[in-house]
C-alpha positions in Angstrom: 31.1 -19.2 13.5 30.2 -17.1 10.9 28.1 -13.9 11.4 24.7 -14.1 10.8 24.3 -10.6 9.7 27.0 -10.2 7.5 25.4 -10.4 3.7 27.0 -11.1 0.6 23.3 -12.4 -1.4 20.7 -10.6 -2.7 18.3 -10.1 0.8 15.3 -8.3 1.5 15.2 -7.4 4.9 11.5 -7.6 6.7 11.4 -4.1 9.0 8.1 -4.8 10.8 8.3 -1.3 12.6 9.0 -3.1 15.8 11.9 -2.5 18.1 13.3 -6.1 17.6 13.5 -6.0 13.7 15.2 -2.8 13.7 18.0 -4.2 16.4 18.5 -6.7 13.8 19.0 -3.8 11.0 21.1 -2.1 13.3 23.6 -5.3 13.5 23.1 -5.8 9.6 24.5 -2.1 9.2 27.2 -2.9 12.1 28.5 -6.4 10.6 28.5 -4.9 6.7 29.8 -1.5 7.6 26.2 0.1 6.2 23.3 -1.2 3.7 25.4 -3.9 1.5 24.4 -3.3 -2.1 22.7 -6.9 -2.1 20.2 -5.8 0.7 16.8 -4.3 0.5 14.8 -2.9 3.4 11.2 -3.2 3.3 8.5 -2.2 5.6 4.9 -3.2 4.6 2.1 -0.4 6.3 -0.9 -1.7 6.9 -2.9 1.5 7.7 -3.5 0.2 11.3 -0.3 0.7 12.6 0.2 3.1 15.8 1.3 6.9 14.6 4.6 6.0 16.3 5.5 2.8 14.7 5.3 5.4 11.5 7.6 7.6 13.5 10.2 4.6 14.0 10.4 3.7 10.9 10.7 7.1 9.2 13.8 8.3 12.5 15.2 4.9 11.8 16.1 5.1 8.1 16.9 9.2 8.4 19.3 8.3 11.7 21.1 5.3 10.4 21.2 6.5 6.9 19.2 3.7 5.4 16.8 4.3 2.5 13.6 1.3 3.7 11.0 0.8 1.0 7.5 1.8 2.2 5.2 -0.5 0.9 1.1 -0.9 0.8 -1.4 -3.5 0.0 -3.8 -2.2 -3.1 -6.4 -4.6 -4.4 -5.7 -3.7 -8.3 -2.1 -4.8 -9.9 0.6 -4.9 -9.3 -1.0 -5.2 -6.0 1.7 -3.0 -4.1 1.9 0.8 -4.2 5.1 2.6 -2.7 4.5 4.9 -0.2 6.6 6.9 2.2 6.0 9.1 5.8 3.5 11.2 4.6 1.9 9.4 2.4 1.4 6.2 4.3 -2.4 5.5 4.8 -3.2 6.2 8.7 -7.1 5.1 8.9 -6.2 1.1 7.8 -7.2 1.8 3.8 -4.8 -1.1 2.5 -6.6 -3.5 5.3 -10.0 -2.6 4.2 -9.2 -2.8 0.8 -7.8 -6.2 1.7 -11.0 -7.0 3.5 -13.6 -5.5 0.7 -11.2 -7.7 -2.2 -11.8 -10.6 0.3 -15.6 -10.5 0.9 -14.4 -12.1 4.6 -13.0 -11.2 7.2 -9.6 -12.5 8.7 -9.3 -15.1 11.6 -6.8 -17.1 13.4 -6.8 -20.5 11.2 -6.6 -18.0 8.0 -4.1 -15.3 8.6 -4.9 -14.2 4.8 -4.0 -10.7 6.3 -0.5 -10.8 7.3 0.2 -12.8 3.9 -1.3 -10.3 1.9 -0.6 -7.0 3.4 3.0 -7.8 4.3 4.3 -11.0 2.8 3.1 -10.6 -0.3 3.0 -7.3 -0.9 7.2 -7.4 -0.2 7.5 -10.3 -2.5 6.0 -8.4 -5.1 7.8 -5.2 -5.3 11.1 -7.9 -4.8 9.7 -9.4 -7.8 8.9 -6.4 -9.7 12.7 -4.5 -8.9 14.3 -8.4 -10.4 14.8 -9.7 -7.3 12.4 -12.0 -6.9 15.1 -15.1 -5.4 16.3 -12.9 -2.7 16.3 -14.6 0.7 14.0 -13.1 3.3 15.2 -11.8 7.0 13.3 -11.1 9.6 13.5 -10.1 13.3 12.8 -13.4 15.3 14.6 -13.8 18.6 16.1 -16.4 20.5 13.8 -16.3 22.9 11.0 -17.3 20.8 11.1 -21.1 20.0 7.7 -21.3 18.9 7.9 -19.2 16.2 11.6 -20.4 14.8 10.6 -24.3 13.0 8.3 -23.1 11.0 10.5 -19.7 10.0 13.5 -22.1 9.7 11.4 -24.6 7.6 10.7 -21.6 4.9 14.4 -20.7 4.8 13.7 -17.5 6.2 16.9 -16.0 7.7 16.6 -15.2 11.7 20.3 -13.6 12.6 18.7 -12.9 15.9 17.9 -16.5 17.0 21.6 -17.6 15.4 23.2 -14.9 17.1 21.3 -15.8 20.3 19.9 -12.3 21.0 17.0 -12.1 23.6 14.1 -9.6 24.3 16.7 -8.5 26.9 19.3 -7.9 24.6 17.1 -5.8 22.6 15.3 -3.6 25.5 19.0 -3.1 26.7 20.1 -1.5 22.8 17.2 0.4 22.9 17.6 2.4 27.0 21.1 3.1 25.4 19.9 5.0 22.4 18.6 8.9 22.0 16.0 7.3 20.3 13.1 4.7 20.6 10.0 3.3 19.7 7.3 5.4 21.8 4.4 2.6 22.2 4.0 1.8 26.4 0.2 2.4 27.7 -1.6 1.9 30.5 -0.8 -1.4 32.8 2.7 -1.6 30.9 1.1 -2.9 28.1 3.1 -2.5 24.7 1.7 -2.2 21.1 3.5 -5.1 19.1 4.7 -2.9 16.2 2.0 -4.6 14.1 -1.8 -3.6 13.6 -3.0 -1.8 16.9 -5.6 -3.9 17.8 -4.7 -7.2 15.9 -6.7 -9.8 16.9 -4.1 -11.9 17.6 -2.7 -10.4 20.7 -4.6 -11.0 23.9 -7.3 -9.8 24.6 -6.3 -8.1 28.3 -3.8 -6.7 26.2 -6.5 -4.7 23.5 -8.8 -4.2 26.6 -5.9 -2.1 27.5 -4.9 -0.6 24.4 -8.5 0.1 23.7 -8.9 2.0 27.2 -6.1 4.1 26.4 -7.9 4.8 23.4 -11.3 3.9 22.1 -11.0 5.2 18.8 -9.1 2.2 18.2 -11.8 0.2 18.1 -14.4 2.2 15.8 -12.1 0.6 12.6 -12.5 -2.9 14.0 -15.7 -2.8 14.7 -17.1 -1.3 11.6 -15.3 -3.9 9.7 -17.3 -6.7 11.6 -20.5 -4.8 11.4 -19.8 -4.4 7.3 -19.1 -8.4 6.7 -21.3 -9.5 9.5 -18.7 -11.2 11.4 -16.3 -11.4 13.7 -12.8 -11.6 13.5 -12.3 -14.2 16.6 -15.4 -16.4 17.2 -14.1 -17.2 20.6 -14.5 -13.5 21.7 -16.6 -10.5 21.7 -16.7 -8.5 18.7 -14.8 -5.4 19.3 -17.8 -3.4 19.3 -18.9 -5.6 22.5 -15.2 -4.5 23.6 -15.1 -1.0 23.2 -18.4 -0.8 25.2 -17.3 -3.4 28.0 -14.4 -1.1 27.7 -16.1 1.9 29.6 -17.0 -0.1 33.0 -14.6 -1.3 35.4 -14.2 -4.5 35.2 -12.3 -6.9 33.8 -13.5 -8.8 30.9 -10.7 -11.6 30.1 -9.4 -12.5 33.8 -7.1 -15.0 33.4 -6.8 -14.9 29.5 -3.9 -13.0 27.7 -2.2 -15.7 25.5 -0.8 -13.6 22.2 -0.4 -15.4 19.2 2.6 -14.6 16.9 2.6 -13.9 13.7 5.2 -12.4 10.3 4.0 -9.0 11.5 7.0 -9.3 14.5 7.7 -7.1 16.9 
């Protein structure tokens, strides 16, 4: 069988900040003896991603050598800007940009968010370096059927899943390292190595996350109070959160269903 992470094609590889999609860079580098000239390495910020997903990225690329292309929504052409480390936008300015440009707020049923902020925005800069035909990889595991059809069906690569690596696989790699991904909070509740308080993770799991910290959900919530909306219409808007947030009880008892999305883990 032949390995799934060996490249020899123009490929962008999706880095989602997530301790899955950098195992898969990690084999990418093991099977092609470092970066292969044909492979870029994109990671698209979003503004709302955890100060230590920033810090994952950035050790990452220093430790394994790897220059990864920091990338950031902007409303105006070419619609991308490059960032890098310091530079990267910490109080979600690409997402409100996105949002403002949009006049609506995301939702479940239109995802415009993940499109624009990551898909898009890597497809541009692809398109904009003369490499607009090269395939897409991202970090999907085997352990996650739902999400693999519809990945397959858009000829994105998934190594992972081919090589039949699971989420144990992957926390294994990572308790062998000097290095990891510094997201657990209360309840052993981990960030998703996507937008801190993305509404589609469950919602005991941003109870939790907003507990740990309730600045989390000022952004949020000031977002719903400028469009005059929510982002879920089966929940409480995230201002109702962050105050149901402060008493002790718990607000979504039996209710913790994530739903995946490009942004990965």
């Amino acid at each position: 069988m032949r390995d799934p992470f060996v490249i020899d094609s123009p490929t962008c590889i999706s880095f989602s900040g997530g301790r899955t999609s950098a195992y898969m860079l990690w084999r990418v580098l093991q099977s092609n003896g470092g970066l292969p000239r044909e492979a870029i390495v994109c990671f698209a910020n979003t503004g709302k991603e955890d100060e230590s997903t920033l810090a994952f990225v950035r050790d990452c690329g220093v430790r394994w050598g790897v220059d990864i292309v920091w990338l950031e929504f902007q409303a105006h052409s070419p619609k991308f800007r490059l960032v890098d480390f310091e530079s990267a936008a910490r109080n979600g300015e690409p997402f409100e940009a996105l949002i403002e440009y949009k006049k609506y707020l995301p939702n479940p049923v239109a995802r415009f968010c993940t499109e624009e902020l990551k898909a898009k925005a890597i497809s541009r800069y692809l398109e904009s370096v003369g490499v607009a035909d090269a395939e897409m990889m991202v970090g999907v595991r085997a352990d996650e059927p739902r999400r693999l059809p519809k990945l397959r069906a858009r000829n994105l690569l998934v190594p992972l899943a081919d090589a039949g690596v699971t989420q144990v696989d992957v926390q294994a790699f990572w308790k062998a390292q000097e290095f990891d991904l510094g997201l657990v909070f209360r309840d052993g509740i981990t960030s998703l190595g996507n937008c801190d308080l993305c509404f589609l993770k469950g919602p005991n799991q941003i109870m939790s996350l907003i507990r740990d910290k309730p600045e989390r959900a000022v952004w949020w919530a000031d977002q719903e109070g400028k469009i005059n909306a929510t982002f879920r219409s089966d929940r409480p808007s995230y201002g109702s959160m962050l105050q149901f947030s402060k008493e002790q009880t718990d607000m979504f008892a039996g209710m913790d269903e994530s739903i995946p999305c490009f942004c990965g883990d």
